[in-house]
N, C-alpha and C positions, 0 to 999 in steps of 0.2 A: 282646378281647370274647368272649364264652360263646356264642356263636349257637346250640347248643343249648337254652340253658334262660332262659325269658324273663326280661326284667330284671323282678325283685321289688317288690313294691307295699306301699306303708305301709299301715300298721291302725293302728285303738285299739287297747291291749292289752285282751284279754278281760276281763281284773279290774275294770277301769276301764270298760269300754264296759255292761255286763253291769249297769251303773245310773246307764246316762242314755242322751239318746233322740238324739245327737248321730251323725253320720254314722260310721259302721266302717269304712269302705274310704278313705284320702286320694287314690289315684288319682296320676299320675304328674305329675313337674313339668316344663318344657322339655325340660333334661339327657336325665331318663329316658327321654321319650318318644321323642327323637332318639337314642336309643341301642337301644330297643327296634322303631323303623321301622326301625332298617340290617336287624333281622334276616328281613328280608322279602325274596325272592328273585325277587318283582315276574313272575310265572309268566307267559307268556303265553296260556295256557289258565288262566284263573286256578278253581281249584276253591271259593276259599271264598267268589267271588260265587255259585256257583250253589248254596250253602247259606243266602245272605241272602232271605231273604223279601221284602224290599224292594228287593234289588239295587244296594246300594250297590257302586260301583265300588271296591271294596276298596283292589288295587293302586297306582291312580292318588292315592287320598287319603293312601295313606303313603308314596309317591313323594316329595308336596307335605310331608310330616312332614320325610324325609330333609334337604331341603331348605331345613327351616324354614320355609314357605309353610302359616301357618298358615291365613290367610285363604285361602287358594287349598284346603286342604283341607276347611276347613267348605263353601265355594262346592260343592265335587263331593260333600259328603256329601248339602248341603244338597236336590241335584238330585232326588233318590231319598227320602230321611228328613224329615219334621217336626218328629221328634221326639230328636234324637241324642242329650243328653245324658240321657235316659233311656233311651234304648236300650244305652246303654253302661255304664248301671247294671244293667240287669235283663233284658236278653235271653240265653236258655240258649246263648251264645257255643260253650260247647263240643259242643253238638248241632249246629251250626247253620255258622257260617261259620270257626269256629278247629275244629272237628271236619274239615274238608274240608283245613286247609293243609295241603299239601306239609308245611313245617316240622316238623311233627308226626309224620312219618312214622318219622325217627331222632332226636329230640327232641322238644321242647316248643313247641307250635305256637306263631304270632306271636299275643300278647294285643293283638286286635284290638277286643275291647270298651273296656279301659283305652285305647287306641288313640282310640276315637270319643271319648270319652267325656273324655280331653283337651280333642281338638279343639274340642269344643261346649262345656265350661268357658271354654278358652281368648274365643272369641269371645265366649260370654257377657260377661268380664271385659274385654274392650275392646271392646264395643258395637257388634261387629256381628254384624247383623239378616239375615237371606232375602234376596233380591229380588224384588221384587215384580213383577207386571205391569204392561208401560207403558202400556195404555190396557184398559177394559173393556169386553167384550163386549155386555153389554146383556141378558146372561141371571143370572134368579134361582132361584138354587136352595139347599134349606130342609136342613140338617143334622138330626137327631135324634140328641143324645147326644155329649156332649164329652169321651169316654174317646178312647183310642188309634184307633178304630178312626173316630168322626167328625171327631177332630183331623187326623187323614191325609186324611180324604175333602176336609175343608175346602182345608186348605192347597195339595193339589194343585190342587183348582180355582180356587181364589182365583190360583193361580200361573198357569192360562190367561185369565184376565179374569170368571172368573164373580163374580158379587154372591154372596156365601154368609151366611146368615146359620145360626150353632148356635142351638138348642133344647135348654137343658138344663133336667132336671125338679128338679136339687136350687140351692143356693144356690151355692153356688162349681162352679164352672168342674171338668173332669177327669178326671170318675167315677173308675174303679179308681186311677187315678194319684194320687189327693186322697183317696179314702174308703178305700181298700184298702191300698198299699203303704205299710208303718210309715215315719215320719223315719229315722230311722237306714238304713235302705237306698235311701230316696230323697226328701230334703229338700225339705218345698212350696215354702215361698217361694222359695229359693235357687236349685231347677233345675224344678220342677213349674209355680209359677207365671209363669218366663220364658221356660219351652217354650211356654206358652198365648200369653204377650207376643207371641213370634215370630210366632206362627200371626194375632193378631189385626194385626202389623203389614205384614201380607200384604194387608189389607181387610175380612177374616171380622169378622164381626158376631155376639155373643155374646147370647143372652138367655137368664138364670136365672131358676128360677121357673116354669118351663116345663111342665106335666105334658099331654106329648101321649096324646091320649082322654078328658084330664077339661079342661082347661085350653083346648085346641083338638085339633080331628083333622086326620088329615090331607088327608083331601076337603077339610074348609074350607083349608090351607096350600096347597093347589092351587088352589082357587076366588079365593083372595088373590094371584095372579099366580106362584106359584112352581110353574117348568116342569118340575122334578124334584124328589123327596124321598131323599134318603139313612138309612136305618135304623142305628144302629148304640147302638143302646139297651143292651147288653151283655146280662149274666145275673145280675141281681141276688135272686135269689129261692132261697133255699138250701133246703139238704135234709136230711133229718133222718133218722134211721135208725127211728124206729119203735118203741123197745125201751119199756118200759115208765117212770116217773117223768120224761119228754123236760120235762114240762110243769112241771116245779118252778122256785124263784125262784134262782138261779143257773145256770140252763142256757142258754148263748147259741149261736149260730149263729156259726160267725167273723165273717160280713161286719155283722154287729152288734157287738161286740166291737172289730173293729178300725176301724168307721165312728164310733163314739162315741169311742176315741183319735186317728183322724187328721184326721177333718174336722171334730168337736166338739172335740177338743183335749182330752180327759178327765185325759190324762197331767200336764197342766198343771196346778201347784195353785191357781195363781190365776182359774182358769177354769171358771166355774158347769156345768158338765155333767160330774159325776161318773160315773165306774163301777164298781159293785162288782165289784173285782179278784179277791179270793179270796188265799187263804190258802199253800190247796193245788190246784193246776189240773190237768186233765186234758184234752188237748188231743187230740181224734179224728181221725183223718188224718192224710196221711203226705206233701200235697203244700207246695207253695209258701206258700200261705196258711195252713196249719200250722202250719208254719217261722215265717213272720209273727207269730201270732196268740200260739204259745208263747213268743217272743221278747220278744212285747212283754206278753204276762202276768209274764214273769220281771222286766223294768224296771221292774213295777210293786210288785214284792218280795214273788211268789210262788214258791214251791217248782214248779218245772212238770214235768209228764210226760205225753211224746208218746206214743199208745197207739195203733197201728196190724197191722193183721192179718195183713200178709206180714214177710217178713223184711228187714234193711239194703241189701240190691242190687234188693229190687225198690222201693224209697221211689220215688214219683215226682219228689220235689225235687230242685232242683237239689244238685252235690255240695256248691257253694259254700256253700249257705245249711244246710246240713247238719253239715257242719265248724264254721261261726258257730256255728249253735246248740251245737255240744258242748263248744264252748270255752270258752262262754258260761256251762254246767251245768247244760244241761237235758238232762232224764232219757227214754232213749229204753226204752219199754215195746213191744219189737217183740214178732211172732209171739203178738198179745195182742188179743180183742176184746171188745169191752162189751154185757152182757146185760141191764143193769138197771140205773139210778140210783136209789140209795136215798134215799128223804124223809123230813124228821125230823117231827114233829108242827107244825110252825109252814110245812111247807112248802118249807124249802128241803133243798138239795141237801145227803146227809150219807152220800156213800161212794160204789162205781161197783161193782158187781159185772161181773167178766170170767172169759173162760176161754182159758186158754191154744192156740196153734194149731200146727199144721204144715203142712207145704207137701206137696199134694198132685199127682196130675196137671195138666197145663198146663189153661185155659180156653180161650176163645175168643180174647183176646188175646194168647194166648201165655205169659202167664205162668203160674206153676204156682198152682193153687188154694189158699186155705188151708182147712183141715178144723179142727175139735174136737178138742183135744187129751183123752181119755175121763180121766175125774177129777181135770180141773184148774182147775175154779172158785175163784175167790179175790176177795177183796174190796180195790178201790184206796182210801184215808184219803185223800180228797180232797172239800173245799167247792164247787166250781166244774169246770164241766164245758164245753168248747169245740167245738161242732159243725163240723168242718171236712172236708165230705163231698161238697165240689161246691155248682154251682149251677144255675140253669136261667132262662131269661128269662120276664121277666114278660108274661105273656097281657095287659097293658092295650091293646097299640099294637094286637095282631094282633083283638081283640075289637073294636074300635071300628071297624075298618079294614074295606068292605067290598070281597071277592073278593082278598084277598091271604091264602093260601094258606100254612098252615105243618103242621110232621111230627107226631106223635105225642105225641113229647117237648116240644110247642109253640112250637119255633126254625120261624123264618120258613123259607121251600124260599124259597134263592134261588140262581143260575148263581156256581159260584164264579170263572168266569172274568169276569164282567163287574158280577157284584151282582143282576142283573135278576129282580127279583119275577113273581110273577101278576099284578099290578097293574100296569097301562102306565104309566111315567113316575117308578116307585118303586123305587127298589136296596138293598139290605140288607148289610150283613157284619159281622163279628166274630164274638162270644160271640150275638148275639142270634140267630146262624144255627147257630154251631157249636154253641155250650153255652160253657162257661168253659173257654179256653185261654188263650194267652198273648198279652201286650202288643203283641209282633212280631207275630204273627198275626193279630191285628186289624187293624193298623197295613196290613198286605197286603192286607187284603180292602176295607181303605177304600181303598187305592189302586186295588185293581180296580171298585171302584164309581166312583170320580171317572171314570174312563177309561170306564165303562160311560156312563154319564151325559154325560160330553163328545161321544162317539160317537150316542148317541141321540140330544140335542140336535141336531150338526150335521147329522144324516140326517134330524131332523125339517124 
């Protein structure tokens, strides 16, 4: 066996993936997977739980791998994660707890996502579920938001005996996980809708349709007997650079774009909610939802190009989804940014004016600034233009909600240790505190709210 360099994972070939919306990555089969826990050297200081945001007991679950103790590994993923077989699709593994192994040090750390990401396939496909709590407490407490970050809140509690019931403001169940991440990287029905399965078969109570500040607040959710409120509404509100023609009829925002493909189903032809894909796309940004959004413009049988204003080491995406994409043939317009979208007489989008850039002294973040490159204006031949610039949460919860206190940038102030708002009895976390970051890190902050929330209950 290679213990240096992990065992290899099937793909679609690019040719073939590159037009249709069917999963890229097949993930490992028993064989592999037991081939790929030997290379784990079961540390006893283990480094790559303390890169896990949720803390999964790393070693211990692929002790139960070695072993073939498949159930006994989903049981200790289960302990810590809600949400495994998604996390083992889309969490930045190599920043995170395969950045930390040992293994990696003189080789190729243990692929510990393909790892979970088994495991939680595995039990999906022989039907087994959490465990639930053996009796319930007799406390109610009200979720907002069925992304990552309220699925965690929920599950944990429902796992001490709380009644939980989510709030969600659109039709299906999920937020980012349903409206944001394309099929091809994370299959709803298949792993999307059975992570929710899990989490409802814990006791968690779902309601869609939900729009808290128009629908209900959350004084009335508390005046309705629920003893706490959990936040975790994400950041669905994106951002738009300002530049002149934003406002023409082919300019979209990603999270419009990829909400009309994955939760409207646009991709599908037999499916009434079309989108005008474009021809020739121009896809602004350079992170994760990018990667997405150009991805799934290319599926749809556009010529795509990612136009972003630093260079290839600084991309914020991950490597993985970076490498898809170029295999895929999408066209990377680095050290490039967009001054003006031109309009044709009817309105829509008919070209992108940019100017070439370079890297300049570092900023505040550390990375080096981009500058104007002086006489390099040029014009992109492109119909369609893809706003992928971030996001920021929407001001309905915190407008409606009185004495709960948010920053500048409109994300709730909330303890990131515990969730605890301004508001007695209300916890917050995710994207709706942080701004738009990642699945994992949601998934963490709902956990430090459930645990915030179990702790103030029982002190109350």
């Amino acid at each position: 066996m290679d213990v240096l360099h992990k065992v290899p994972v099937r793909e679609q070939d690019p040719k073939v993936r590159a037009h249709n919306f069917e999963e890229v990555c097949y993930g490992y089969n028993e064989e592999e997977a037991v081939e790929e826990a030997q290379r784990c050297l079961n540390c006893k200081n283990a480094r790559c739980m303390m890169g896990c945001p949720v803390a999964i007991n790393i070693p211990a679950f692929i002790s139960k791998i070695k072993e073939r103790d498949f159930e006994g590994a989903f049981n200790i993923i289960s302990e810590s994660s809600s949400l495994p077989a998604v996390c083992g699709r889309v969490c930045p593994q190599e920043s995170q707890c395969e950045g930390k192994c040992v293994r990696g040090i003189k080789g190729e750390p243990v692929a510990i996502g393909k790892l979970e990401r088994f495991v939680a396939d595995w039990a999906r496909e022989n039907g087994i579920v959490p465990k639930k709590a053996e009796k319930l407490n007799g406390h109610k407490v009200a979720v907002i938001g069925s992304g990552p970050a309220g699925l965690s809140c929920a599950g944990d509690l429902a796992k001490l005996g709380y009644s939980v019931t989510i709030f969600e403001a659109l039709h299906e169940p999920g937020g980012v996980l349903t409206y944001g991440i394309p099929e091809f990287r994370l299959p709803k029905s298949a792993v999307v809708q059975k992570e929710i399965n899990n989490v409802k078969s814990l006791g968690v109570e779902i309601v869609c349709n939900a729009i808290i500040g128009k629908s209900i607040t959350i004084d009335e959710l508390m005046e309705d007997g629920y003893e706490a409120v959990f936040i975790g509404s994400g950041a669905g509100l994106p951002k738009f650079m300002g530049i002149p023609g934003e406002q023409a009829n082919g300019v979209y925002s990603a999270n419009e774009y990829l909400t009309r493909s994955n939760l409207m189903k646009a991709f599908k032809e037999d499916y009434a909610t079309p989108i005008a894909a474009g021809k020739k796309v121009a896809v602004v940004g350079g992170g994760n939802v990018a990667m997405d959004a150009a991805r799934t413009a290319l599926r749809l049988g556009a010529e795509v190009y990612i136009v972003y204003r630093r260079g290839e080491e600084e991309l914020p995406a991950r490597v993985e989804e970076v490498h898809h994409a170029k295999e895929e043939g999408v066209i990377f317009k680095l050290l490039t940014n967009p001054t003006e979208i031109l309009v044709d007489d009817k309105g829509w989008v008919a070209g992108m004016k940019c100017v070439e850039m370079e890297l300049g002294e570092p900023d505040e973040s550390g990375r080096r600034r981009p500058v104007v490159k002086p006489n390099s204006e040029f014009t992109l031949d492109v119909d369609t233009v893809i706003m992928s610039l971030g996001t920021s949460p929407n001001p309905l919860i915190s407008s409606t909600t009185e004495g709960l206190e948010t920053s500048k940038w409109k994300c709730i102030i909330a303890s990131e240790e515990n969730g605890q708002t301004s508001k007695e009895g209300v916890f917050a976390g995710g994207d709706a505190v942080t701004g738009a970051a990642t699945v994992i890190l949601a998934m963490e902050a709902g956990r430090a709210g459930a645990k915030g929330i179990h702790e103030y209950l029982q002190n109350k």
